[in-house]
N, C-alpha and C positions, 0 to 999 in steps of 0.2 A: 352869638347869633342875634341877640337880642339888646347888645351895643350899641348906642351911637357911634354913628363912622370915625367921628374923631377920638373918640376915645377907646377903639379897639386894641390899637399898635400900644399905649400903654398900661391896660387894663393886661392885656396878654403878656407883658413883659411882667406887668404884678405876679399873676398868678405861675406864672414858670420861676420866678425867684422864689415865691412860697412853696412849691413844690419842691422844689430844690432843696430849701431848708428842711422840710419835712423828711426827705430823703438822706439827707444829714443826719439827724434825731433821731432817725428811726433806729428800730433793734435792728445790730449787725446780724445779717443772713435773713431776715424778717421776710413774709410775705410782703408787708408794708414797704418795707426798704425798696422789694423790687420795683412794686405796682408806681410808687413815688417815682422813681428814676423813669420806668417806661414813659408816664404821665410828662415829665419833665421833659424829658427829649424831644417830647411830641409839639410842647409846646417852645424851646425854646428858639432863639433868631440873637442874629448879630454873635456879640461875644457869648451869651450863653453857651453859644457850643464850645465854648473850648473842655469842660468841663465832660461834654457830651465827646471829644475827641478826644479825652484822656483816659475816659470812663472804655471805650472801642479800642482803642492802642493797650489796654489792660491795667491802666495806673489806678488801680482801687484806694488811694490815700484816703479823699475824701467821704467814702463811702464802706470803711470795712466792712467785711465778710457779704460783701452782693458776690451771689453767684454769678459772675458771667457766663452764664451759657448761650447756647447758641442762638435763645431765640433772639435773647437777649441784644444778643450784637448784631442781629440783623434791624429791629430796630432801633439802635444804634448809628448806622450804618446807611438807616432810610432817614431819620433827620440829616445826618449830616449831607446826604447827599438832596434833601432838599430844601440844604440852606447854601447848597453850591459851594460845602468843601468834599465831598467825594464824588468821581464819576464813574460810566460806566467799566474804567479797566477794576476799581476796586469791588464794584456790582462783581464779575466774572470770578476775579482774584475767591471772593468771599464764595460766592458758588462752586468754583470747584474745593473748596473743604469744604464745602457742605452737600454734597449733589445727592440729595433727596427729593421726594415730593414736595419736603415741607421747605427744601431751600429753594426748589424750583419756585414755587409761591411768593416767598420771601424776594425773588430777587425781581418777580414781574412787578412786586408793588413799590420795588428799590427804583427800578427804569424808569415805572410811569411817575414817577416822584421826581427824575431828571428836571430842570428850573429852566427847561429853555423850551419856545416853541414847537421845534422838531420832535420833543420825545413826547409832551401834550397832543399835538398831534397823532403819534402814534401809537398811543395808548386810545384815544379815541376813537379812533379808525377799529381797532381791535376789539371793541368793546360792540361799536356800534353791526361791525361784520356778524358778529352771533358765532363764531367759531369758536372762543373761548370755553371751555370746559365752566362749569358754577361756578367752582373753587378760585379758579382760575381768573374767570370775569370780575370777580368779587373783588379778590390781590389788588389788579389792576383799576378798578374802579376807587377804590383806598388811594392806591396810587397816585394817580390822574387828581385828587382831590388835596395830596398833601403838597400845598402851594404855601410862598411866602410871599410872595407878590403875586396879587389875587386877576392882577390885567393880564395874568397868561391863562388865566380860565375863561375871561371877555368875551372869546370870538363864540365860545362854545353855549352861551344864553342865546341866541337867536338860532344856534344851530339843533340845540334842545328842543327846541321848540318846535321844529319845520320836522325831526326825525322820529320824537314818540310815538306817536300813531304808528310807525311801519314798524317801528322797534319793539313796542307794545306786542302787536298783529302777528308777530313770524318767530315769538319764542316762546319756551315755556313760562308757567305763570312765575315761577321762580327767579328765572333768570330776568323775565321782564323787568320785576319788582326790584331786583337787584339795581336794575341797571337806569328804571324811572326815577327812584328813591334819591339813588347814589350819586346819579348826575345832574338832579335838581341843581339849578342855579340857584341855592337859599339864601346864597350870599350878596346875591344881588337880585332881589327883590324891590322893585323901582314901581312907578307906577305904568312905565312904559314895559315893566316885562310883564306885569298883570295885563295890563292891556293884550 
């Protein structure tokens, strides 16, 4: 957050290879092992997912005794689908073996993570409606934020801007904050969005 623009795309590739490695080192079955890979995933782009799709398809080579569990694969499952190798048939696939609360959750912040306009959009709309349950709003707001190309967030700083105030006014102080906090444009703080 606190990058030079030019040196974000490889500063962020540093630190997911370092993580990566960490996750390697770590004790097999560790808290650590896990917290490293979740960390990992979150960060990685390009080829680092292959690792992140092998780690999902269940090939624990590089990483003996990680539990994969379920949370686990779900984010798993949300990097890769927003680094645009999985779509929604995998989002579905993966909820129906998990159709809980905690997959239902798992899977709206799987959707609003989709890399293409349409699904940004629709996560937006859902957020901005106020129909979303806390939990719910929350998923989706994570969502909606986990971009790799950051011009499909663009349209949404001027849109931020004109919707706070009503969005603020018509929810709870919870959900407000959730949803002020979560959809700040912090990434694109310019002088024209302070303006």
């Amino acid at each position: 957050q606190f990058t030079a623009e030019d040196r974000i795309a490889s500063l962020r590739h540093e630190v997911a290879e370092r993580l990566w490695d960490l996750a390697q080192q770590a004790e097999a079955g560790s808290d650590q092992q896990l917290q490293f890979v979740m960390a990992f995933a979150a960060q990685a782009r390009g080829d680092q997912l292959d690792p992140v799709q092998a780690l999902y398809a269940g090939d624990l080579d590089r990483v003996p005794g990680l539990d994969l569990t379920t949370d686990l694969k779900w984010e798993l499952l949300t990097s890769l689908v927003a680094g645009g190798r999985a779509d929604e048939t995998q989002i579905d696939t993966a909820l129906s073996k998990d159709d809980t609360a905690t997959g239902a959750l798992a899977a709206a912040k799987a959707r609003a993570a989709l890399p293409t306009p349409e699904a940004k959009q629709r996560a937006w709309d859902q957020i901005v409606a106020g129909e979303l349950s806390n939990s719910t709003q929350r998923s989706v707001v994570l969502g909606f934020n986990r971009v790799h190309d950051q011009a499909l967030l663009h349209p949404y700083v001027e849109a931020y801007f004109d919707q706070i105030d009503q969005l603020w006014a018509s929810r709870s102080h919870e959900m407000a904050e959730t949803a002020a906090v979560g959809l700040f444009p912090g990434w694109s703080v310019t002088a024209e969005t302070v303006r």
